[in-house]
N, C-alpha and C positions, 0 to 999 in steps of 0.2 A: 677426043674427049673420053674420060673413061669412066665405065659403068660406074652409077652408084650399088655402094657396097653395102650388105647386111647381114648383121651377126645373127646368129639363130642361138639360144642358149634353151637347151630342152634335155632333160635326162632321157626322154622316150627317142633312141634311134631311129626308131623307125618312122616317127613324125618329123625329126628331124629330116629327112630320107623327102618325104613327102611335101615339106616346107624349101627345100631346095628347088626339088620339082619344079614347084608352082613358081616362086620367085624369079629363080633363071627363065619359065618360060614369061614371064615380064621380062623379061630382057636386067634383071638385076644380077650383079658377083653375089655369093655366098658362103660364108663360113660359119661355121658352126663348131659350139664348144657341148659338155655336156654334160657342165656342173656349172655352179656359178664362178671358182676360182678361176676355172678356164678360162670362163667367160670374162670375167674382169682382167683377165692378160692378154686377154683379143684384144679386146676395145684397146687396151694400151698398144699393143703392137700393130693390128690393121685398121685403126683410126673409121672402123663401118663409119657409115650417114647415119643407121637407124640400127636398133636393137630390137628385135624380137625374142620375149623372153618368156619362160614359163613360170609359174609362182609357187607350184609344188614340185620340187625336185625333192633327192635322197634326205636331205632334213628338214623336211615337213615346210615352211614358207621361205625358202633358202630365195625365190627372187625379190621379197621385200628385200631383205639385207642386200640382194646384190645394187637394186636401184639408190638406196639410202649409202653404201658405199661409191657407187659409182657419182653419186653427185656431191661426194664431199672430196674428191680426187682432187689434185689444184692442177687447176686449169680450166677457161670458158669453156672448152670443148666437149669438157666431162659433166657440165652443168645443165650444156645443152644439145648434147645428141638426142635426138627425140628415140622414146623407149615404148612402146607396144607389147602391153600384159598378154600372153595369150593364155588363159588357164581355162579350166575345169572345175574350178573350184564353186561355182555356181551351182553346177549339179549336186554336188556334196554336200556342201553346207548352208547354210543360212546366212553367211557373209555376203555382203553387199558389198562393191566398190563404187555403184553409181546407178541413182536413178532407175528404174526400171518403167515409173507411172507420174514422175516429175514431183517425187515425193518432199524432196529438199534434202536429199542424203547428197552424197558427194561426188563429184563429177570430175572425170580424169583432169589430172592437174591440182586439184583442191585438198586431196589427204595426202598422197604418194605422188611423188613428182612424174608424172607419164603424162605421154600425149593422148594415149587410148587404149582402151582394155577390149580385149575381145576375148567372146567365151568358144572354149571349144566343144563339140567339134565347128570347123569353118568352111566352108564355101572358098573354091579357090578365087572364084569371080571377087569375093565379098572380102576374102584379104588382100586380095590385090589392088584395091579397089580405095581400103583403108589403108593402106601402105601409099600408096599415092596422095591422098589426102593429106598424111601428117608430115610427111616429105615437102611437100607442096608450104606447108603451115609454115616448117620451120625454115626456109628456104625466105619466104617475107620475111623473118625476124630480123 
């Protein structure tokens, strides 16, 4: 049987570098792009399970567009490889993508098509942790 695979899409190398890390030491494949173009030529060529992607690369929200492209691709596959926001964007700004005190704001899946947003920095326990979870989700569907 062979490992499941996951795409890393992160302009920071060096998180990249560290997100490999953690992932292989779960026993997952990794590849890694790091821009979103790359990114969306991965998923076409190594078909990942799961996308972990960043939301601020070199033009400013370049992973909204990649996940709003990547689920207008044709094909079920591209609709539903489950996607994991990991950003920073928290610290920065005043943007919300979800809940924080059950406010009725919006909850992954609800505005942007993803499984779950995680903010960085992360806990290896704590992505590894969600990375099984949403694996796990999409796996019932």
């Amino acid at each position: 049987m062979s490992k499941v695979k996951i795409l890393t899409v992160d302009d920071d190398r060096d998180l990249v570098e560290a997100l490999r890390i953690v992932l292989e030491s779960g026993g997952y494949d990794v590849v890694a792009a790091h821009d979103a173009e790359t990114g969306l030529e991965k998923v076409r060529s190594e078909r990942p399970d799961l996308v972990l992607l960043d939301v601020m690369m070199p033009s400013a929200t370049e992973g909204f567009h990649f996940v709003w492209k990547l689920r207008n691709l044709e094909g079920e596959y591209y609709r539903a490889v489950p996607v994991i926001l990991l950003t920073a964007i928290h610290e920065k700004t005043e943007l919300r993508f979800y809940p924080d005190s059950g406010d009725g704001t919006y909850k992954a899946g609800e505005y942007l098509p993803v499984q779950d947003f995680v903010d960085k920095p992360v806990e290896p326990k704590d992505l590894l942790e969600r990375v099984e979870r949403v694996l796990s989700a999409s796996k019932t569907k």
